[in-house]
LUMRODREN-169530 format. One line per field, with one value per residue: residue in one letter; x, y, z of N, C-alpha, C, O, CB in turn. Coordinates in nm, 2 decimals. Glycine has a CB too. Layout:
N
residuo [a,...]
n.u [X,...]
n.v [Y,...]
n.w [Z,...]
ca.u [X,...]
ca.v [Y,...]
ca.w [Z,...]
c.u [X,...]
c.v [Y,...]
c.w [Z,...]
o.u [X,...]
o.v [Y,...]
o.w [Z,...]
cb.u [X,...]
cb.v [Y,...]
cb.w [Z,...]
This chain:
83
residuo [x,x,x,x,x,x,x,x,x,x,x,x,x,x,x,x,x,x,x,x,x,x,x,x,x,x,x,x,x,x,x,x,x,x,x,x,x,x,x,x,x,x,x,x,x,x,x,x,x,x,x,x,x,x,x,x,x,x,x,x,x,x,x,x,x,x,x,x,x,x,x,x,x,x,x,x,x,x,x,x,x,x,x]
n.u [-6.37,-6.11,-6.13,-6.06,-5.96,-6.15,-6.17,-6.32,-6.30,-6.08,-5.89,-5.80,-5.51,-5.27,-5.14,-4.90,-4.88,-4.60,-4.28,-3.95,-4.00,-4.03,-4.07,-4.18,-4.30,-4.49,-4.38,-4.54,-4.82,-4.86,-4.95,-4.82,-4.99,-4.82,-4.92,-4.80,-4.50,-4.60,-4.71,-4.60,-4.30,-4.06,-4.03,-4.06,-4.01,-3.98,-3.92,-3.71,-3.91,-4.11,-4.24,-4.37,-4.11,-3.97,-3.79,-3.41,-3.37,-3.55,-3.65,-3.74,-3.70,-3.68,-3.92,-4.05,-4.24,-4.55,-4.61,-4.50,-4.72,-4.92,-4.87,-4.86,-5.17,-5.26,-5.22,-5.38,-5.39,-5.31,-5.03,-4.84,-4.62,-4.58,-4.32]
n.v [-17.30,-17.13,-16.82,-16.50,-16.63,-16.65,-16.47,-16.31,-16.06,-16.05,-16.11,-16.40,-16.51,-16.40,-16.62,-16.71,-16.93,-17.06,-17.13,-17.08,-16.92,-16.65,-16.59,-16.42,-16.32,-16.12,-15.95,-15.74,-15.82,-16.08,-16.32,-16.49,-16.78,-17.04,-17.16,-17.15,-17.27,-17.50,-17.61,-17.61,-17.72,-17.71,-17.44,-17.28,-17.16,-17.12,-16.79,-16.65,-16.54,-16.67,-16.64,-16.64,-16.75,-16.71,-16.95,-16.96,-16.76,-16.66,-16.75,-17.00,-17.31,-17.50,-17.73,-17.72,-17.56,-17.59,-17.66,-17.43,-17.25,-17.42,-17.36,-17.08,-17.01,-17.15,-17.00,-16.79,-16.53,-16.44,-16.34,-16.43,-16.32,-16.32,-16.26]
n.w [-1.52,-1.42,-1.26,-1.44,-1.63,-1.84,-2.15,-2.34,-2.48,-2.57,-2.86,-3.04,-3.06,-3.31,-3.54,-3.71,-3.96,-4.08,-4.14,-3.97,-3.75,-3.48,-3.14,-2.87,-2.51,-2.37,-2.14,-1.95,-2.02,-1.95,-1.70,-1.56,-1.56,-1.71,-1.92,-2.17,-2.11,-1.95,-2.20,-2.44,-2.37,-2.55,-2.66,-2.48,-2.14,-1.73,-1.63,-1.33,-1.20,-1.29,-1.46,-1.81,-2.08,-2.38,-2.46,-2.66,-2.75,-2.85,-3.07,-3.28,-3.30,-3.60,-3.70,-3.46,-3.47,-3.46,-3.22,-3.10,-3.12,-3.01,-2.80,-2.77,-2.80,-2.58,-2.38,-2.16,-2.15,-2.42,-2.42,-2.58,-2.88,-3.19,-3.44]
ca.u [-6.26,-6.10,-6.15,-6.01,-5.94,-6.22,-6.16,-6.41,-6.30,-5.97,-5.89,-5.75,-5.35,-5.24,-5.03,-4.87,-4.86,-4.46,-4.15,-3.85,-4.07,-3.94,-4.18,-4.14,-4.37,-4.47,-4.37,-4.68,-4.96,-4.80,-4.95,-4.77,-5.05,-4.73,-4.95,-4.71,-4.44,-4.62,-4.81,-4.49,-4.14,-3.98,-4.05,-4.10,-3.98,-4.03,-3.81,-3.71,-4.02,-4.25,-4.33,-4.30,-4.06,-3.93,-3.60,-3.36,-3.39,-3.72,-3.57,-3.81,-3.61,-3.72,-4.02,-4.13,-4.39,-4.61,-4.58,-4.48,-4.84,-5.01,-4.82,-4.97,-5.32,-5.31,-5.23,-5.53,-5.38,-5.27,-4.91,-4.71,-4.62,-4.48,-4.25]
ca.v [-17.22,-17.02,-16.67,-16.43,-16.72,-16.62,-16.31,-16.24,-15.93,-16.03,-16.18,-16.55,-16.48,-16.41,-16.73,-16.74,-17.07,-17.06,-17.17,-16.96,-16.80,-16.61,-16.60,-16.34,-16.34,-15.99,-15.97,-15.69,-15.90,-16.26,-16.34,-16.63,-16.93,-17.11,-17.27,-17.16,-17.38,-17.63,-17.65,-17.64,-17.67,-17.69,-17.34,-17.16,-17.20,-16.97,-16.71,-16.64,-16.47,-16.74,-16.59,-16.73,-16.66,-16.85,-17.03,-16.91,-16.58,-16.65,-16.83,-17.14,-17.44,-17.58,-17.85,-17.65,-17.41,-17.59,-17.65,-17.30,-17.18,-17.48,-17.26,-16.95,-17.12,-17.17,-16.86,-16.72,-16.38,-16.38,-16.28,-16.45,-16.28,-16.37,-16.19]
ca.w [-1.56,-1.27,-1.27,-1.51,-1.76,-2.00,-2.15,-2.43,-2.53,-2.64,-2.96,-3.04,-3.10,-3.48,-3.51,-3.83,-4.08,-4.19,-4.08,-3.92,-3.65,-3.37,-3.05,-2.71,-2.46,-2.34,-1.98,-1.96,-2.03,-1.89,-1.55,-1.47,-1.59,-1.73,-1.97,-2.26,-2.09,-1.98,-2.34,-2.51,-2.33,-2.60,-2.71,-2.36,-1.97,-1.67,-1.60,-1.19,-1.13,-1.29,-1.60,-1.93,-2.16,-2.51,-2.52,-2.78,-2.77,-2.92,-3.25,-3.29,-3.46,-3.71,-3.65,-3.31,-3.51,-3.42,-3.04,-3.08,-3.21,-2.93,-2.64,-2.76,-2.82,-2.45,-2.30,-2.13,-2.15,-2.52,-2.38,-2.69,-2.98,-3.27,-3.55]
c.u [-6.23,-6.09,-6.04,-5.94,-6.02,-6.20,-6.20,-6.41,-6.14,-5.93,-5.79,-5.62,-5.34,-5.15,-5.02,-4.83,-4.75,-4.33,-4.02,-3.93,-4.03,-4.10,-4.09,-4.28,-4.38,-4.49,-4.50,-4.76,-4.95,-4.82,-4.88,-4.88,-4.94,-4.82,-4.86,-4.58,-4.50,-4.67,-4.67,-4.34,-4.02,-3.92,-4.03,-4.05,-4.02,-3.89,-3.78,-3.74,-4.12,-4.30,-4.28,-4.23,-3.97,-3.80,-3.55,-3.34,-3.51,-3.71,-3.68,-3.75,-3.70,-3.77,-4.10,-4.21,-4.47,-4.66,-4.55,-4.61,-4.97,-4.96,-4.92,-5.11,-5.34,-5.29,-5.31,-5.52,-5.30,-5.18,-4.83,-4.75,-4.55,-4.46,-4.19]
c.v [-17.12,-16.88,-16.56,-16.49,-16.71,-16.46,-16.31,-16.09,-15.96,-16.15,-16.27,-16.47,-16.48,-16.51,-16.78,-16.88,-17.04,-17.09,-17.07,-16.89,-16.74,-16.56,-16.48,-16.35,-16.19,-15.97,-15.88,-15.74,-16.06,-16.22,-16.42,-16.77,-17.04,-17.22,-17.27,-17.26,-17.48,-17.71,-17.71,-17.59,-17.72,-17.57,-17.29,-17.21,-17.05,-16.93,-16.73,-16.63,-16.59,-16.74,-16.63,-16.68,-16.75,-16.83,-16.98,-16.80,-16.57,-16.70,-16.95,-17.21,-17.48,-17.68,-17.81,-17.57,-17.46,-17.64,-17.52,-17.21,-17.31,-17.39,-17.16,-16.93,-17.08,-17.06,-16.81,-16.56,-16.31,-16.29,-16.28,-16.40,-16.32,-16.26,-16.26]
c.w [-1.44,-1.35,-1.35,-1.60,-1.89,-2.03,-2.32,-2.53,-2.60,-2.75,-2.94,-3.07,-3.29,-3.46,-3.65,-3.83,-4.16,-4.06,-4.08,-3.84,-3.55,-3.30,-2.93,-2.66,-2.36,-2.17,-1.92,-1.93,-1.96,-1.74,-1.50,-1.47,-1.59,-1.81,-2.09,-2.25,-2.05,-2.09,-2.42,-2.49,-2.40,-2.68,-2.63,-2.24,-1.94,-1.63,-1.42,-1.15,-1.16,-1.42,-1.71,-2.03,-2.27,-2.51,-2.66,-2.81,-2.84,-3.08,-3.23,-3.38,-3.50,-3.66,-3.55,-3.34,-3.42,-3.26,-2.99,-3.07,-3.08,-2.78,-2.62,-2.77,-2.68,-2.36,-2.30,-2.11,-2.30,-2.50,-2.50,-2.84,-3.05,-3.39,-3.67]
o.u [-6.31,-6.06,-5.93,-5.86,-5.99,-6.22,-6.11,-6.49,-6.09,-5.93,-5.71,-5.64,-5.40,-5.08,-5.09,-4.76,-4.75,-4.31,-3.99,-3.93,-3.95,-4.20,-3.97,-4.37,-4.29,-4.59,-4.57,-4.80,-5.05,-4.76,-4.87,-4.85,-4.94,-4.80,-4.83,-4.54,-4.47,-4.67,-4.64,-4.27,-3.91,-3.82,-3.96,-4.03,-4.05,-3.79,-3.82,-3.71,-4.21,-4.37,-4.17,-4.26,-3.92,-3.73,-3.62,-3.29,-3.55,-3.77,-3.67,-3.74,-3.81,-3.70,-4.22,-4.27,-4.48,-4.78,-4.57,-4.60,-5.09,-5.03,-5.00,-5.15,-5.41,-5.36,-5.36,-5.61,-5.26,-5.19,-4.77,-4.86,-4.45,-4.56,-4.14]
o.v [-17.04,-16.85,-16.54,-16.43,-16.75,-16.36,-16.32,-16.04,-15.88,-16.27,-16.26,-16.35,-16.56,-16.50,-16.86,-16.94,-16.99,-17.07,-17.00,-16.77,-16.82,-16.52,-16.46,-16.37,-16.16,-15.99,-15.95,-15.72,-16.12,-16.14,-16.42,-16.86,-17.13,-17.34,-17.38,-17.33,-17.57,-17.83,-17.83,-17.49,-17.75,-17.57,-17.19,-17.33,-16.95,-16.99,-16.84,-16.65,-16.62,-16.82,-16.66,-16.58,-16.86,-16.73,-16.96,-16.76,-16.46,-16.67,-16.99,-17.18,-17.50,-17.74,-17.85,-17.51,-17.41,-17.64,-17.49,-17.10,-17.27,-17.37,-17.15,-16.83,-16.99,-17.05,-16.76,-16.48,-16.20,-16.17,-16.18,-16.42,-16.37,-16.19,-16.20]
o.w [-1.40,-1.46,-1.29,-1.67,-2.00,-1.95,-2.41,-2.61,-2.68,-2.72,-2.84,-3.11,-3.36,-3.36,-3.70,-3.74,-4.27,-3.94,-4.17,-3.87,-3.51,-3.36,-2.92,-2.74,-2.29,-2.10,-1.85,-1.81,-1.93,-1.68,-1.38,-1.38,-1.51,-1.79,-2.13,-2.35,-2.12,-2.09,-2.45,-2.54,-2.35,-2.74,-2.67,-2.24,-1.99,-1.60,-1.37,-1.03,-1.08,-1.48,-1.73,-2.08,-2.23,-2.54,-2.76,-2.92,-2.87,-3.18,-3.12,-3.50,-3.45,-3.58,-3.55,-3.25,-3.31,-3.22,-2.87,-3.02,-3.07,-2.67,-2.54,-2.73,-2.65,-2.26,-2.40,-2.08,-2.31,-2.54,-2.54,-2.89,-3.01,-3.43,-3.76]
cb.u [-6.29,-5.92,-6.16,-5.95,-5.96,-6.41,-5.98,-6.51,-6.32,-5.87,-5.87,-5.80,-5.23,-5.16,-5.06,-4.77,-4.99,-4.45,-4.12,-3.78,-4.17,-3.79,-4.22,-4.06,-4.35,-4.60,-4.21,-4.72,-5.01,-4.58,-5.05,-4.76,-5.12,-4.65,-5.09,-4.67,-4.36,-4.67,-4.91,-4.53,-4.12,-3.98,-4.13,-4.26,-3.79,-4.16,-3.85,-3.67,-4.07,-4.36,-4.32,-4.39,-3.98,-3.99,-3.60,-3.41,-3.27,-3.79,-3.34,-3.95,-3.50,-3.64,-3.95,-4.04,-4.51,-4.63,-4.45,-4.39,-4.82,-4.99,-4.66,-4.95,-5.31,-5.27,-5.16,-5.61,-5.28,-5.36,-4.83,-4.66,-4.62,-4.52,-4.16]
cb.v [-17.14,-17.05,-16.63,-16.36,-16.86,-16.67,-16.22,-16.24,-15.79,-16.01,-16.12,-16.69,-16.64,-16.28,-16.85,-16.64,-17.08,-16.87,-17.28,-16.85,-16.83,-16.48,-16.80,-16.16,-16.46,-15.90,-15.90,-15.67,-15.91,-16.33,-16.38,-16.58,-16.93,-17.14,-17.28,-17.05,-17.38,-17.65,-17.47,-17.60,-17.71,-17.78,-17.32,-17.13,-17.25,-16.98,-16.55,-16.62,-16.31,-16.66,-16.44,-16.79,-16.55,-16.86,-17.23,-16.94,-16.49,-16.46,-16.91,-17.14,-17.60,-17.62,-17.98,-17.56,-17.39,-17.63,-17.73,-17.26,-17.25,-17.65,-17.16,-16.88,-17.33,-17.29,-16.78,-16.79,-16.34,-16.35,-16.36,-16.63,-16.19,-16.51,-16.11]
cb.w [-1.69,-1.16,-1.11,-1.46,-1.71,-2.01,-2.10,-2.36,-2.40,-2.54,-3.07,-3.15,-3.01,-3.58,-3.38,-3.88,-4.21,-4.29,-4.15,-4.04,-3.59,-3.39,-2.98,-2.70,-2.44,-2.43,-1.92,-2.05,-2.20,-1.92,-1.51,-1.30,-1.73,-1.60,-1.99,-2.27,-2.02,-1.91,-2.45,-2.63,-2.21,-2.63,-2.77,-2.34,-1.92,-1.53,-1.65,-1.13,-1.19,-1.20,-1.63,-2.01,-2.07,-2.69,-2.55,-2.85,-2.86,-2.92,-3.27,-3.32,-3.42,-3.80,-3.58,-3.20,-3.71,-3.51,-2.98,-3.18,-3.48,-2.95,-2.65,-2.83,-2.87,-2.40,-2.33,-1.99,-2.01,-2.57,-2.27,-2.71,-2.98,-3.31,-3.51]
């Protein structure tokens, strides 16, 4: 695991079980891994800098929870939030 990929101190993502979810991705805490798009591009891409950020204005269609909820899974900086 390359370096500053485990981080033990910080909790797994709340990743709600329901449909209609809306996702952002907190420019803050987002290094630029790009595992949220590459995990799930149909939820997320990178912006002009690199950084990830969810399609839609952060609306997740219908069917995409869960690709939505495998994005944020893989984020080693627990960037994505969801509302």
């Amino acid at each position: 695991m390359a370096p500053g990929h485990d981080r033990p101190g910080r909790p797994a993502p709340d990743i709600p079980r329901r449909v209609g979810v809306n996702v952002r991705v907190d420019r803050d805490v987002c290094t630029g891994h790009g595992m949220c798009f590459m995990t799930a591009p149909e939820v997320f891409e990178d912006d002009e800098d690199g950084y990830g950020r969810a399609r839609n204005d952060g609306v997740v269609d219908p069917g995409h929870e869960d690709e939505a909820r495998g994005g944020a899974a893989s984020c080693p900086e627990r960037a994505v939030v969801f509302s």
